[in-house]
C-alpha positions as a printed NumPy array, in Angstrom:
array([[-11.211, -12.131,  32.36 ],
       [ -7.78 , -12.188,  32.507],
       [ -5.097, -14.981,  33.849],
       [ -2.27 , -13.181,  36.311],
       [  0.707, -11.464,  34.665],
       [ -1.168, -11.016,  30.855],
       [  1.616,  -8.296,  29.457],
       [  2.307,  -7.676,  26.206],
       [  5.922,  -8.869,  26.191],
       [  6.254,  -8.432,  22.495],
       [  5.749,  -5.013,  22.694],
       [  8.977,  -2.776,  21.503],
       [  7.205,   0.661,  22.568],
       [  9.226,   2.867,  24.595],
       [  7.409,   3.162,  27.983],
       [  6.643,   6.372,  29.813],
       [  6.109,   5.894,  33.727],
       [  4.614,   8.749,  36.174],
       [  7.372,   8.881,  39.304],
       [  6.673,  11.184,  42.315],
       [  8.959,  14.148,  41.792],
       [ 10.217,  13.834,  38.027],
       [  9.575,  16.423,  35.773],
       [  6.369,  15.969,  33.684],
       [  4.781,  14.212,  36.451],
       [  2.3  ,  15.941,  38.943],
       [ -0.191,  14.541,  42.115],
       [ -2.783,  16.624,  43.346],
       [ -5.801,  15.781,  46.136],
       [ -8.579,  18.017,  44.349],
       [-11.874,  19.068,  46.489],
       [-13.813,  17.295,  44.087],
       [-12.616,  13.537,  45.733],
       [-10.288,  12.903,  43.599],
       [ -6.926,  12.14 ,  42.99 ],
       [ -4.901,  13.662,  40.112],
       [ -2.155,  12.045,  38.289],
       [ -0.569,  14.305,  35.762],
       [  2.232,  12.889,  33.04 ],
       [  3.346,  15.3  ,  30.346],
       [  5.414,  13.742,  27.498],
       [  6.321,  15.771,  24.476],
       [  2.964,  16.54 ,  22.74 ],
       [  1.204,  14.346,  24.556],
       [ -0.506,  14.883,  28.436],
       [ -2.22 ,  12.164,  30.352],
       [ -4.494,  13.019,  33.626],
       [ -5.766,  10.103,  35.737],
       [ -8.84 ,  11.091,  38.085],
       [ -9.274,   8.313,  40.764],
       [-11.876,   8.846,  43.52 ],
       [-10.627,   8.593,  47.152],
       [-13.675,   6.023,  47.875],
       [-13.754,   4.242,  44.599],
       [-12.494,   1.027,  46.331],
       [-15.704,   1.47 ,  48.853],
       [-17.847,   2.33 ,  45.653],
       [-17.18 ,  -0.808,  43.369],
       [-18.206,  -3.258,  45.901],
       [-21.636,  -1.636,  46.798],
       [-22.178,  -1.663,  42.846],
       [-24.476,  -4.463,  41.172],
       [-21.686,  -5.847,  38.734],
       [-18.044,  -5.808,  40.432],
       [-15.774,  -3.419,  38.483],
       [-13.945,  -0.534,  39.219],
       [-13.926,   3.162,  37.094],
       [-11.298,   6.669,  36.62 ],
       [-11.757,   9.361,  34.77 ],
       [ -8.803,   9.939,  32.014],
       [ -8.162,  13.161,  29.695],
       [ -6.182,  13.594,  26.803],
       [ -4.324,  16.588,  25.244],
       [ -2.432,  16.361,  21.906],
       [ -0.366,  19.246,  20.83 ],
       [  1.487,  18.233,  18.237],
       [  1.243,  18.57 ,  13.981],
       [ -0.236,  15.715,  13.025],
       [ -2.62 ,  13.055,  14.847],
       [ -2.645,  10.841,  17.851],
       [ -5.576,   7.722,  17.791],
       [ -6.81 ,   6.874,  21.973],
       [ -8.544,   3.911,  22.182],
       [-10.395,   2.598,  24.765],
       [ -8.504,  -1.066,  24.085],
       [ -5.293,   0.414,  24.101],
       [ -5.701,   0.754,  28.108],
       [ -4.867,  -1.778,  30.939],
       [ -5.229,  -1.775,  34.29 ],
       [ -2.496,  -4.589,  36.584],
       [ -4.08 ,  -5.23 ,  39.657],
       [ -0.817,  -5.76 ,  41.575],
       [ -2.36 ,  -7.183,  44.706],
       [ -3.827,  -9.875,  43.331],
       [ -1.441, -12.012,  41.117],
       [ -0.429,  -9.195,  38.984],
       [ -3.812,  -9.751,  37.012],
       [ -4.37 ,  -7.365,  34.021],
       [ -7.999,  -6.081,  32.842],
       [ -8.767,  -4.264,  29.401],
       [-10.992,  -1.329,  30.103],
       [-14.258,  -2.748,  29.335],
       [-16.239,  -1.304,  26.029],
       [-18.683,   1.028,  27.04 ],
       [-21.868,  -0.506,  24.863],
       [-21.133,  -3.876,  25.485],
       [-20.45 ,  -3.286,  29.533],
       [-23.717,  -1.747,  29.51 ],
       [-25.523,  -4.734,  27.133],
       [-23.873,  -7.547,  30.052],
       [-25.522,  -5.29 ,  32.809],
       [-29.285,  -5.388,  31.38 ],
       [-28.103,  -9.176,  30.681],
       [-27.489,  -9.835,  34.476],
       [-30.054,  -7.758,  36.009],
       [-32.701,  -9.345,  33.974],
       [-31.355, -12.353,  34.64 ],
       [-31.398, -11.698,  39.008],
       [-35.12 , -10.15 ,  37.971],
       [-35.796, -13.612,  37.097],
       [-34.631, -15.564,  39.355],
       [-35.933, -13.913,  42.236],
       [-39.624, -14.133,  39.958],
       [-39.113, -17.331,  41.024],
       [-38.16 , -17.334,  44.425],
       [-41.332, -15.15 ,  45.168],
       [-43.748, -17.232,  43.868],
       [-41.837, -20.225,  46.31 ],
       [-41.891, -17.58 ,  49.091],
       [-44.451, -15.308,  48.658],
       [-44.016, -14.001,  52.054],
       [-40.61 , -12.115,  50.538],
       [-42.435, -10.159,  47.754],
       [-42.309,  -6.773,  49.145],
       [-38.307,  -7.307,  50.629],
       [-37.553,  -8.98 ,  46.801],
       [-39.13 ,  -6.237,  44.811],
       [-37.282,  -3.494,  46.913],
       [-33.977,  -5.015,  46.515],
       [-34.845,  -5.586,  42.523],
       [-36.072,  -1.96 ,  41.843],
       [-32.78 ,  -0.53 ,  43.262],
       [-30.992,  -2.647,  41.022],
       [-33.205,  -1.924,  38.137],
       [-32.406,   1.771,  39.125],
       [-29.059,   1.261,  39.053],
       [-29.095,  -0.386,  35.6  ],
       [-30.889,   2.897,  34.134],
       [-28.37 ,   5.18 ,  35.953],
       [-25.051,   3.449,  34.719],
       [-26.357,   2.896,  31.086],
       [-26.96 ,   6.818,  31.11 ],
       [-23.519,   7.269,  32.4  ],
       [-22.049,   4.771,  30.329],
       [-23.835,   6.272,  27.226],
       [-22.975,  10.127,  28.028],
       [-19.65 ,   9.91 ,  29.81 ],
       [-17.225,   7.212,  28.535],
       [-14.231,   7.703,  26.999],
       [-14.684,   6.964,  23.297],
       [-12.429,   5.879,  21.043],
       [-11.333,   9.364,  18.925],
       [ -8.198,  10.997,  16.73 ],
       [ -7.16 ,  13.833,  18.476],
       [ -5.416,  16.42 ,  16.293],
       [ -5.446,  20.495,  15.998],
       [ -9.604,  20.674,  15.519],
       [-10.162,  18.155,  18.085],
       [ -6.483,  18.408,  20.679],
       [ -8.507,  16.938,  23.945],
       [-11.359,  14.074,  24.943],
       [-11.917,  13.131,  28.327],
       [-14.35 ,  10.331,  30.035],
       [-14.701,   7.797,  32.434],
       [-12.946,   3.87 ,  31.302],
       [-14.482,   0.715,  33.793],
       [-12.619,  -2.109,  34.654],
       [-13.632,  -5.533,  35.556],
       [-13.172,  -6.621,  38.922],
       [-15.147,  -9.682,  38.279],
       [-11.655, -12.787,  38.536],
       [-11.23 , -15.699,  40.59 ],
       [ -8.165, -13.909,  40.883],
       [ -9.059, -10.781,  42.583],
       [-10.47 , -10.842,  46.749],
       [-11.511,  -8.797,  48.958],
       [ -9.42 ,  -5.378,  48.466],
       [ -6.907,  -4.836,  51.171],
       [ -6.245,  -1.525,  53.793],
       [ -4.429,   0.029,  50.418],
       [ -4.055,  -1.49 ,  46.672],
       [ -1.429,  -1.005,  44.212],
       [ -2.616,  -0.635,  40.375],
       [ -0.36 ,   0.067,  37.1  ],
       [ -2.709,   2.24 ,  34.701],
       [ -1.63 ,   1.032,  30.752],
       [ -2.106,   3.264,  27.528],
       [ -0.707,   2.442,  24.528],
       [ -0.695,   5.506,  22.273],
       [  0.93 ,   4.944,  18.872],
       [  4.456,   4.103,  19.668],
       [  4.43 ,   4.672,  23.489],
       [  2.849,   2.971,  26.221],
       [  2.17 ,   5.26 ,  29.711],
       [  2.152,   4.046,  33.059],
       [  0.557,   5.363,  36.133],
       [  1.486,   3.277,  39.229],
       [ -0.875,   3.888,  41.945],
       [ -1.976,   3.185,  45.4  ],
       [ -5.639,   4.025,  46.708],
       [ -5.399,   5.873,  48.879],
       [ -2.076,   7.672,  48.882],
       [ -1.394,   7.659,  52.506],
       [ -2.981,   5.054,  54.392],
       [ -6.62 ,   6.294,  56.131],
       [ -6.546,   9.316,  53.858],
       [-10.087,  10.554,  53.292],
       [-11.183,  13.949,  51.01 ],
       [-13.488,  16.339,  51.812],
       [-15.664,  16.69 ,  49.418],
       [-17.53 ,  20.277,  48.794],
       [-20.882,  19.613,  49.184],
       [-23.339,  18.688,  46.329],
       [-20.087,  17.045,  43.948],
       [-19.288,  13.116,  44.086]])
C-alpha cells in the first residue's frame, strides 16, 4: 500500500524521462498486443511492454494488480545491479499514488493466502446454503486454477533481481503492481502511469497512457496474448 504522492524526494539521481520524438526514445504498437516503449541512455536500454487490454485484464483477475513486461541491456565495462525494488509505478489518476513492483515469491505466497482463505469461506456458506454447492465450487475451481497458473508464471517469468555485465548484458520478465488502495477506483476511458527504475545513479521514467489514442485496440495474430 502506498499513501498518494510517496516519491523519493531525497533522491539526488539524475533522472532520465522517455519523450515522444527525442532521440533515444522509441514507441511501437507490435502484433503481439503490445505497446513498446524504448529509452536508450549511454550503456544502458530500457523496453517497457504494456498490453493494449491490460486495464480490461487486471480487473477480471482474482487479486487486483496490474503487470508489463521490462528488458534490460547493459553495454558498458563494468556492472549494472536491476532490482525488482528499485521500480515504481505513479498511478497519476488516482492521487498520484505510487506502488513498488510487488516481489515475485511473496505476491505469489499472498495469492495461495487469499484463495484459501475465499475456499473457506465459501466452505461455509455451502454448508448454510447447500442449494449453491455446484455454482460455489465452479466459481472456486476457476480461482484455484488461476492460483496454479499465476504461481507458474510468477515462478518462470518474473523479472529477478540480477547484475548484468559482459557474460550476462540482458534479463527480461514480467514486474506486477498492486492495484489493491483505497486510493485507486474504477480505471477511467484512458490512465496516465509514470514507470520508475532506479539503476545505480539514475532513475528512468516512462510516462504512459493506456491506450495511446483513445479506443485504440491491437490486433493480435492469432494463438499470442
Amino acid at each position: 500500500w502506498a499513501a498518494p504522492g510517496g516519491k523519493d524526494k531525497k533522491s539526488s539521481a539524475s533522472t532520465i524521462r522517455w519523450a515522444e520524438g527525442k532521440p533515444g526514445c522509441t514507441f511501437t504498437r507490435d502484433e503481439d498486443g503490445k505497446y513498446r516503449y524504448g529509452l536508450q541512455s549511454d550503456d544502458v536500454g530500457i523496453t517497457l511492454a504494456m498490453d493494449s487490454q491490460e486495464l480490461q485484464r487486471s480487473r477480471r483477475h482474482f487479486g487486483r494488480f496490474i503487470g508489463a513486461v521490462l528488458t534490460f541491456r547493459y553495454t558498458g565495462p563494468n556492472q549494472l545491479d536491476v532490482r525488482n525494488d528499485h521500480i515504481k509505478l505513479e498511478f497519476m489518476s488516482h492521487s498520484h499514488v505510487v506502488q513498488k513492483a510487488l516481489d515475485p515469491d511473496d505476491f505469489s505466497a499472498q495469492y495461495q493466502y487469499d484463495v484459501d482463505a475465499l475456499v473457506h469461506e465459501k466452505e461455509r456458506e455451502i454448508k448454510k446454503h447447500p442449494e449453491k454447492k455446484q455454482e460455489i465450487e465452479t466459481t472456486l475451481q476457476a480461482y484455484q486454477k488461476e492460483l496454479l497458473d499465476m504461481q507458474e508464471f510468477l515462478r518462470t517469468r518474473s523479472l529477478r533481481s540480477v547484475r548484468l555485465d559482459r557474460a550476462t548484458p540482458e534479463t527480461k520478465g514480467w514486474v506486477f503492481f498492486s492495484t489493491n488502495s483505497k486510493w485507486i477506483g474504477d480505471w477511467k476511458k484512458r490512465e496516465d502511469f509514470v514507470l520508475r527504475i532506479s539503476l545505480s545513479s539514475r532513475v528512468f521514467e516512462f510516462p504512459f497512457i493506456l491506450p495511446p489514442v483513445e479506443g485504440d485496440l491491437i490486433l493480435r495474430r492469432r494463438g499470442e496474448n
